[in-house]
N, C-alpha and C positions, 0 to 999 in steps of 0.2 A: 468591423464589429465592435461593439462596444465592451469596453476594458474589465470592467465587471461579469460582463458575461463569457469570454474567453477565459477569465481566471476560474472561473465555473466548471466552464469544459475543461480546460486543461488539469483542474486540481481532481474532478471527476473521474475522469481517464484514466489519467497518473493511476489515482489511487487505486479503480477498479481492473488495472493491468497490472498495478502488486500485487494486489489478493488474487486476482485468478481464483473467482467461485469456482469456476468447473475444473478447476486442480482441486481445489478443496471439496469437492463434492466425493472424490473414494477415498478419503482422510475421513470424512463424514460418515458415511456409510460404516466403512470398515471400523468405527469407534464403537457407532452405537450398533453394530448388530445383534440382532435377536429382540431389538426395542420395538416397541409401539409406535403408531404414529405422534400421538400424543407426547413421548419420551423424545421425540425428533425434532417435533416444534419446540420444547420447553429450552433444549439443549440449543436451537438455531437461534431462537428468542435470544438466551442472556450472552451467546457468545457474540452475538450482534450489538447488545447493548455495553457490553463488557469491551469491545473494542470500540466504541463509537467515545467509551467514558476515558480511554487511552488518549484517540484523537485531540479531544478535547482538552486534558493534561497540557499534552506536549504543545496544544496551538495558544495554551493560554502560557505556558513558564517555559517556552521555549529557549527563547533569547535568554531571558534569566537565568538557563543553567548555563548556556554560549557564555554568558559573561562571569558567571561563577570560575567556570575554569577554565576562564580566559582564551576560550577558542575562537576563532573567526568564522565568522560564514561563510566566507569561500573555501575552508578547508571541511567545513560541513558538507559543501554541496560536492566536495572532491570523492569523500569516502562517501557520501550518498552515491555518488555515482559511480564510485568503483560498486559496492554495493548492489545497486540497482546491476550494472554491466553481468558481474558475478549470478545475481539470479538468472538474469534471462540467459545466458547458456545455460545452467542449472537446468531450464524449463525444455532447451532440445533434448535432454537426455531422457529415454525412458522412464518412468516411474522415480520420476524427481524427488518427491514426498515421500516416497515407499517405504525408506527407512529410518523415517524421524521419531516415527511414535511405533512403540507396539500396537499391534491391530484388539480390535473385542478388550476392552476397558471390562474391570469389573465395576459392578452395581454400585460400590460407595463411593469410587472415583466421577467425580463431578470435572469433565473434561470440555468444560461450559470456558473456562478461564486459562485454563494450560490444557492441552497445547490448542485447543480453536480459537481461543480472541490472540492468543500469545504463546509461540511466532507468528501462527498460520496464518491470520488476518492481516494481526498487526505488528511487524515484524520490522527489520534495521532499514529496509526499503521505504517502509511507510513513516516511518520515525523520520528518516530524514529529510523526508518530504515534504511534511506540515512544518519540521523547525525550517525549512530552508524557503518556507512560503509566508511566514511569521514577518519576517522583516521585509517582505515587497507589499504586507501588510500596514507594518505601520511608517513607511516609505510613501506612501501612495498618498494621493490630496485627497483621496475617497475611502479614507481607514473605511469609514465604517459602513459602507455599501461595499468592498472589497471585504471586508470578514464577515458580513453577512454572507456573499456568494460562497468561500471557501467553507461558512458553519452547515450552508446548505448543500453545497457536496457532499462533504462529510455522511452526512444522514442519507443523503440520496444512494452514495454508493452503499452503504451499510443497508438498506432498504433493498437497494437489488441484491446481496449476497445474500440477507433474509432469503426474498425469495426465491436464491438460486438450493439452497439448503432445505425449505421446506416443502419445495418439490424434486429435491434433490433423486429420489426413484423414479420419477416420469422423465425428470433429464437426461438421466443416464441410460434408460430402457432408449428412448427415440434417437439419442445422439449413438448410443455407445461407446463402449473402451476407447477404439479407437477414431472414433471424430474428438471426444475429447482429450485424447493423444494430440491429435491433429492440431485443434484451438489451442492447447497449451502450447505448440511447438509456435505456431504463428504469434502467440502473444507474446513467449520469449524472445523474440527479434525484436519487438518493437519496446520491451521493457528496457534489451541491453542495447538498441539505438537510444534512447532515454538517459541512461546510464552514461553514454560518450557524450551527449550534448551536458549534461551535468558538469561532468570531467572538465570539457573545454570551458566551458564561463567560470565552473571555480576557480580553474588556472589563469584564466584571462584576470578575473578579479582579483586575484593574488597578484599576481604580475605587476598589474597596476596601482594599487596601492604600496609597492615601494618603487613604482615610477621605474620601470622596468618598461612598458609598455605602456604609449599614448592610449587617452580614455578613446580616440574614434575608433581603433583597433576590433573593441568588443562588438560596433559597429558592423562587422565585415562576416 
């Protein structure tokens, strides 16, 4: 498969198994209740553009703040993936989200920006995601058809959580409580498998740059 298009899928994936719509979707619900449809859309609109304007942040001044203070990338991708590891158990336990936010938000509380674009979307999982995909970015002999793919991820997955939000009551009527129980429990395995493959290449990369470990090692 061609390298651009794997960075696609993988950056895709990644990011639409951190946000976990249909977690987000009784975080949703339970905010705006007693809103209109209208009140639903307005609210899935900005928290979707409000997280997509985050993404973008961090894939543009990533590296820039790594070098500010003086962290490495391999210990990025380390707490990324203790991080990552940490949500997806998070996500076996019942009602993971249940006690992040109080439920029924009143009317002047705009919950478009905290808490839905931030944690719930865009949260330390996704954050280290994009900085830890930054520099296989500007690595790459293809910068710029590789950040194109990752710019169109980005929007892609933000596009389906759109849509998993503004139809967020038709999802939840045919799925129910518990099949989305269910999807959350299965995407938390494959977040905190994510999370351990993280782990090991931070450390292999660590390792290796003070020659602790041959480069074919990462190889294996």
């Amino acid at each position: 498969m061609d390298p651009t298009v794997t960075l696609f899928v993988s950056m895709f994936t990644t990011l639409l198994a951190i946000i976990n719509p249909l977690e987000a979707i009784p975080v949703f619900l339970g905010l705006l209740q007693g809103k209109d449809d209208a009140e639903h859309r307005r609210v899935a609109r900005k928290a979707c553009l409000y997280a997509l304007l985050l993404m973008f942040f961090f894939l543009i001044f990533g590296n820039l703040l790594l070098r500010l203070f003086d962290v490495p990338l391999s210990m990025v991708r380390v707490v990324g993936g203790v991080i990552l590891m940490r949500i997806g158990f998070e996500l076996f336990a019942p009602s993971a989200n249940s006690n992040l936010i109080p439920k029924g938000g009143n009317g002047s509380q705009d919950i478009a920006f905290i808490p839905m674009a931030m944690p719930i979307m865009f949260g330390p999982g996704a954050i280290a995601t994009v900085i830890g995909l930054t520099s296989t970015i500007k690595a790459s002999e293809r910068a710029l058809l590789s950040g194109a793919a990752v710019v169109l991820a980005m929007v892609a997955t933000m596009l389906t959580v759109y849509l998993s939000l503004r139809y967020a009551k038709n999802i939840l009527t045919k799925i129910g409580p518990q099949g989305i129980d269910a999807a959350t429990r299965i995407v938390g395995f494959f977040v905190a498998a994510m999370g351990v493959g993280l782990i090991f290449h931070g450390s292999v990369e660590f390792l290796q740059s003070y020659g602790v470990l041959l480069g074919g090692v990462a190889g294996h």
